[in-house]
C-alpha positions as CSV (number, residue, x, y, z in Angstrom):
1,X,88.6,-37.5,40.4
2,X,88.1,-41.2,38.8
3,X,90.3,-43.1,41.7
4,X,89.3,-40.7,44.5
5,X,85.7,-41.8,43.5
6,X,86.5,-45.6,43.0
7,X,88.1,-45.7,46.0
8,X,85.6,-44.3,48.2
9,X,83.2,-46.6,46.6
10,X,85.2,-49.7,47.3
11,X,85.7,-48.3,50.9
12,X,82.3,-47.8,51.9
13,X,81.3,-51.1,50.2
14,X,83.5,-52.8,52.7
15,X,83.1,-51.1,55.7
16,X,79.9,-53.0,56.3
17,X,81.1,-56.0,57.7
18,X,84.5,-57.6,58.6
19,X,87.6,-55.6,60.3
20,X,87.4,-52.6,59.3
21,X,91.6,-51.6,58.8
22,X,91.8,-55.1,56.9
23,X,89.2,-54.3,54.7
24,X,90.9,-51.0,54.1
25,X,94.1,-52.5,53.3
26,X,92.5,-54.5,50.8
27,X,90.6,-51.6,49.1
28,X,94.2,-49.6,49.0
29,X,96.1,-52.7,47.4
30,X,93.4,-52.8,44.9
31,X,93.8,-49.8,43.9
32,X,97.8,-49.2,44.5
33,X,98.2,-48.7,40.6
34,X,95.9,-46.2,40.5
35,X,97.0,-44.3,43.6
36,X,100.8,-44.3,41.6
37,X,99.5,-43.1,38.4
38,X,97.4,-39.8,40.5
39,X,100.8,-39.3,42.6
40,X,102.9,-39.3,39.5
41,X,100.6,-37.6,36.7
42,X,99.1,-34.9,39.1
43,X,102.3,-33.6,40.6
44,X,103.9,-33.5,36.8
45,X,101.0,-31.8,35.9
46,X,100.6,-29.5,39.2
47,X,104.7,-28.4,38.1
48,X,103.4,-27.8,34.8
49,X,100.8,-25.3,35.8
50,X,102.5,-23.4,38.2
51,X,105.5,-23.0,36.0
52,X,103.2,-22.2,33.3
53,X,101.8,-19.6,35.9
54,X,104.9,-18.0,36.8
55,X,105.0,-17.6,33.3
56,X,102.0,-15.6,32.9
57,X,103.3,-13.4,35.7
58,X,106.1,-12.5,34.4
59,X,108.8,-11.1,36.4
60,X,106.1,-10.6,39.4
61,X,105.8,-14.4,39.6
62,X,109.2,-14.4,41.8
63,X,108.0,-12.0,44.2
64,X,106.6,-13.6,47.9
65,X,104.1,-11.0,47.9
66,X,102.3,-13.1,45.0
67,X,100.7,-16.6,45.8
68,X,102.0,-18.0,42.6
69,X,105.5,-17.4,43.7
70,X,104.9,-19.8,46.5
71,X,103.1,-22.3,44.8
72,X,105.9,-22.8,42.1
73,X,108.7,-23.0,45.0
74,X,106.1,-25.5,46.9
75,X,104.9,-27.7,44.1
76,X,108.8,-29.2,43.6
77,X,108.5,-31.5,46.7
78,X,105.5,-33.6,45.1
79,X,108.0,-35.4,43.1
80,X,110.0,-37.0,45.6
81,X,107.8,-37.8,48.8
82,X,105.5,-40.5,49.3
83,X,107.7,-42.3,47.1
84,X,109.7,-40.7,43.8
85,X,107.9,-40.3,40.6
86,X,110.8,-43.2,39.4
87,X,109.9,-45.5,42.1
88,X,106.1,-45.2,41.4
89,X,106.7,-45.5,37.7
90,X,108.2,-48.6,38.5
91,X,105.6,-50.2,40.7
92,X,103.3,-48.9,37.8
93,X,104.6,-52.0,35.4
94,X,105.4,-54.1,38.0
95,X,102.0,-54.5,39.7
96,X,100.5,-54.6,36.1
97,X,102.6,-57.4,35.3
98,X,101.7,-59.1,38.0
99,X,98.1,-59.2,38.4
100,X,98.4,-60.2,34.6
101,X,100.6,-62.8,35.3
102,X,98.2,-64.2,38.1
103,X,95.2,-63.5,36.0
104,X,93.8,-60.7,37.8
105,X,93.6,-58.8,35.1
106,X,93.0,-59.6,31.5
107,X,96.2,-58.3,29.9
108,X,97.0,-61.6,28.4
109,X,94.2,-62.3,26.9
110,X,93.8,-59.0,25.1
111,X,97.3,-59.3,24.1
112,X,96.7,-62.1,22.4
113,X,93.5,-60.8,20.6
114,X,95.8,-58.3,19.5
115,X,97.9,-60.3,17.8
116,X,95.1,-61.7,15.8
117,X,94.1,-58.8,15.2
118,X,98.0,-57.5,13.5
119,X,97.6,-60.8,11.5
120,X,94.5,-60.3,10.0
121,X,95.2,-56.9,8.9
122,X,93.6,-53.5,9.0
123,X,89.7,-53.4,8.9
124,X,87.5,-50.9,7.3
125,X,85.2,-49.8,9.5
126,X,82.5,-47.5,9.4
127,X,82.6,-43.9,11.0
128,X,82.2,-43.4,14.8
129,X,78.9,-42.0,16.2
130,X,78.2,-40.3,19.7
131,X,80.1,-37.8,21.5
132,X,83.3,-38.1,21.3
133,X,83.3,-41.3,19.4
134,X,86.7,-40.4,17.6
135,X,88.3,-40.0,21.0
136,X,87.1,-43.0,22.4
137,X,88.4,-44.9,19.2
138,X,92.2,-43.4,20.2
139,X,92.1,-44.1,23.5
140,X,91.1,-48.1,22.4
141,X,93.9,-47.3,19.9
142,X,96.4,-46.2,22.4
143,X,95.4,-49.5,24.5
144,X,96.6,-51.2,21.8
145,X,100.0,-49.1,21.8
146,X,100.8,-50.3,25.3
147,X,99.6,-54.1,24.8
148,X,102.3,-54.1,21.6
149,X,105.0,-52.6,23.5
150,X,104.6,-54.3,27.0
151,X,104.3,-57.5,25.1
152,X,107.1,-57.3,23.5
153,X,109.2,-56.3,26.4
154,X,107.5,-59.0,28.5
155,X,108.9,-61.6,25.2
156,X,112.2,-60.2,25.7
157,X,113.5,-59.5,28.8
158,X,111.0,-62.0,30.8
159,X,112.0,-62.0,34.2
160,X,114.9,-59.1,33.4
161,X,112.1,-56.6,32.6
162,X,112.8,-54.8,35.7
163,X,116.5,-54.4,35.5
164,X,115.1,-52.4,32.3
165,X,114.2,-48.8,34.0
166,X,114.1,-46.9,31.0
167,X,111.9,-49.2,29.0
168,X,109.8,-49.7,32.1
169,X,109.8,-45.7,32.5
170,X,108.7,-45.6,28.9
171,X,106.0,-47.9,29.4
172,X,104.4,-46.1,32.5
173,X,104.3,-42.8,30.7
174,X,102.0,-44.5,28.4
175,X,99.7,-46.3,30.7
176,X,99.7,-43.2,32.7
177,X,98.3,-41.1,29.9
178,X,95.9,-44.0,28.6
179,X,94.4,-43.9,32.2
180,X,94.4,-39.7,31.9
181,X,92.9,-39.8,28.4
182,X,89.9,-42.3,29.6
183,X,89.2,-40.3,32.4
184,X,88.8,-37.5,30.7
185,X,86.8,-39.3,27.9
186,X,84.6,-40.8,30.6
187,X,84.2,-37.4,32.4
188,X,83.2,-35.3,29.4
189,X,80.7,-37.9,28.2
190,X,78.6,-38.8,31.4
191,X,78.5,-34.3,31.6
192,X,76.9,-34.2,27.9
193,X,74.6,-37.8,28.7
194,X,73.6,-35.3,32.3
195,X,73.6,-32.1,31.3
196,X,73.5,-32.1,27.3
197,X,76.2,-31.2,24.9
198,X,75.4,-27.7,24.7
199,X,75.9,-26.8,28.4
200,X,79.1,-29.2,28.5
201,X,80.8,-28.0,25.3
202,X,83.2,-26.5,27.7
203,X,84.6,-30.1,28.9
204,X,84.1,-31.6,25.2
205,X,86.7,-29.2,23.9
206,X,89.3,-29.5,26.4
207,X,88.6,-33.6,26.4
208,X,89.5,-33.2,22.8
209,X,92.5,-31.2,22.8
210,X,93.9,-33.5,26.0
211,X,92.9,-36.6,24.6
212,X,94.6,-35.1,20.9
213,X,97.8,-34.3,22.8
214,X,98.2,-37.1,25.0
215,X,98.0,-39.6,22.2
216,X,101.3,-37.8,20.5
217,X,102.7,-38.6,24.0
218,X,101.8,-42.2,24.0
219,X,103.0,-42.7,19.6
220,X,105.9,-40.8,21.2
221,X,106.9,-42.9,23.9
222,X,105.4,-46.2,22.6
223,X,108.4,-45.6,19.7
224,X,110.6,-45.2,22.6
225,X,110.2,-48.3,23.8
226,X,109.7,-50.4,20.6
227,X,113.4,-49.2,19.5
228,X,114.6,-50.2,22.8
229,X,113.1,-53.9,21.9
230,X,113.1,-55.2,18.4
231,X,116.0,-54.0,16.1
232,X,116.3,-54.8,12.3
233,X,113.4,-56.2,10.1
234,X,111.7,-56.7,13.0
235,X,111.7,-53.3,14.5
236,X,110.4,-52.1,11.0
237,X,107.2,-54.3,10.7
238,X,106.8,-53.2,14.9
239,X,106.7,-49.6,13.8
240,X,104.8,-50.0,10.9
241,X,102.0,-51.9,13.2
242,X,102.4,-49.2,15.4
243,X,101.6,-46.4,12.9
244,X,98.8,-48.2,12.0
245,X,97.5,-47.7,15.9
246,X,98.4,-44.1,15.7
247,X,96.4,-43.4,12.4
248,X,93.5,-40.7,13.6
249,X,92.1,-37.5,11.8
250,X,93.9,-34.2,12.6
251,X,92.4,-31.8,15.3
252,X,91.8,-28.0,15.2
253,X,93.7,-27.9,18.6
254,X,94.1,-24.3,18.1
255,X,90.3,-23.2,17.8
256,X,89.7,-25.4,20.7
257,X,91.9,-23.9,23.0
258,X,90.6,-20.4,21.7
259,X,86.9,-21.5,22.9
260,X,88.2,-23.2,25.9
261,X,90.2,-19.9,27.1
262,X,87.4,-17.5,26.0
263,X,85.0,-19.7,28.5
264,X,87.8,-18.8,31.1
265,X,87.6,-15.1,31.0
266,X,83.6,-14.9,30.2
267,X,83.2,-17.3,33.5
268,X,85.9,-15.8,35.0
269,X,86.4,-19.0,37.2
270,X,87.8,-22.5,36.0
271,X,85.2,-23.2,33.9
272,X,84.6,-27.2,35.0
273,X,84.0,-26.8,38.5
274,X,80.4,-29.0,39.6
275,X,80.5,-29.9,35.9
């Protein structure tokens, strides 16, 4: 929804002058990364569902005479064309590194922020406000995640990082889910600033939940690839750092799936279409 949009922004702002498959080509480079991390999350997430489906069917999920059956023997082929899941998870990293390298984007200059920001210690600051202000202080949090990890990988391995497919798989996962958990964030707020919290409480509650469980993903994998990295003291002050990241109030993930799956049979419909 978020790249589809950007990208038919940036294509109609540059059809107005020039040649018209150049400036296409440059819109799609743009926005390669992007392009990657939809091809990779959705068809995980599109496998997830339908298996998830069949499971709600039950034995009548393997029958042809039921669409489901078809959709969990068709979704299997999204992870290999138009380039592998591993192939894109590796271009992720690769084209992040360098458009940071050549300044494009700001990744080094954050990173080093952040370290300022280690050395000075935690700060003590005062409660979020808005909706979804707790949220959008994880997802900042989680940003901080990947800077730690990809910098220290970057300090490492330098020009090596590649050879390093795990550690780069490790760090895809996480920018993957950072740019999921935004999205969403984004999404849900702009519907409540639109429509009003009332008549989006719907989105605010899944946004929740996602963002909740997509951040244990990110601590998850973010560990991953810190282990791989730094090894004795070292690796101890890097995970305590890290835990200091991952620090956020516990969720009710339970009552909000409730809410969000008693809107699905009252609606009887997904419940954020148009929203």
């Amino acid at each position: 929804y978020r790249s589809a949009g950007n990208i038919e922004a940036a294509m109609a702002a540059a059809s107005g002058s020039g040649d018209k498959i150049q400036n296409t080509m440059k819109v799609l480079e743009e926005y390669a990364i992007e392009s990657s991390i939809a091809k990779v999350y959705g068809s995980e997430m599109l496998d997830f569902v339908v298996d998830e489906a069949v499971q709600i069917f039950g034995g009548y999920g393997f029958h042809e005479e039921y669409p489901v059956c078809r959709a969990y023997r068709d979704s299997r082929i999204n992870r290999i064309f138009e380039g592998t899941n591993e192939i894109n998870r590796m271009l992720i990293i690769q084209m992040l590194m360098k458009r940071a390298m050549g300044g494009q984007l700001p990744l080094i200059p954050a990173a080093m922020k952040l370290t300022d920001e280690i050395l000075a210690g935690p700060s003590f600051e005062e409660a979020p406000e808005g909706v979804l202000a707790r949220e959008a202080g994880v997802v900042a949090n989680s940003k901080k995640m990947f800077l730690q990890a990809a910098g220290g990988a970057v300090q490492k391995f330098r020009e090596k990082l590649a050879d390093e497919q795990e550690l780069i798989g490790a760090l895809s996962n996480v920018v993957m889910e950072i740019y999921a958990m935004e999205s969403c964030l984004l999404r849900a707020q702009k519907a409540a600033a639109t429509k009003g919290e009332p008549a989006s409480q719907t989105m605010i509650d899944s946004a929740r939940v996602f963002i909740n469980d997509a951040a244990e993903r990110v601590e998850h994998e973010a560990k991953r690839a810190i282990a791989t990295i730094h090894e004795g003291d070292m690796l101890t002050t890097q995970m305590a750092v890290l835990k200091r990241f991952a620090k956020r109030a516990p969720v009710d993930t339970i009552a909000l799936r409730r809410r969000v799956a008693a809107a699905v049979q009252s609606q009887d419909r997904y419940p954020l279409e148009g929203r």
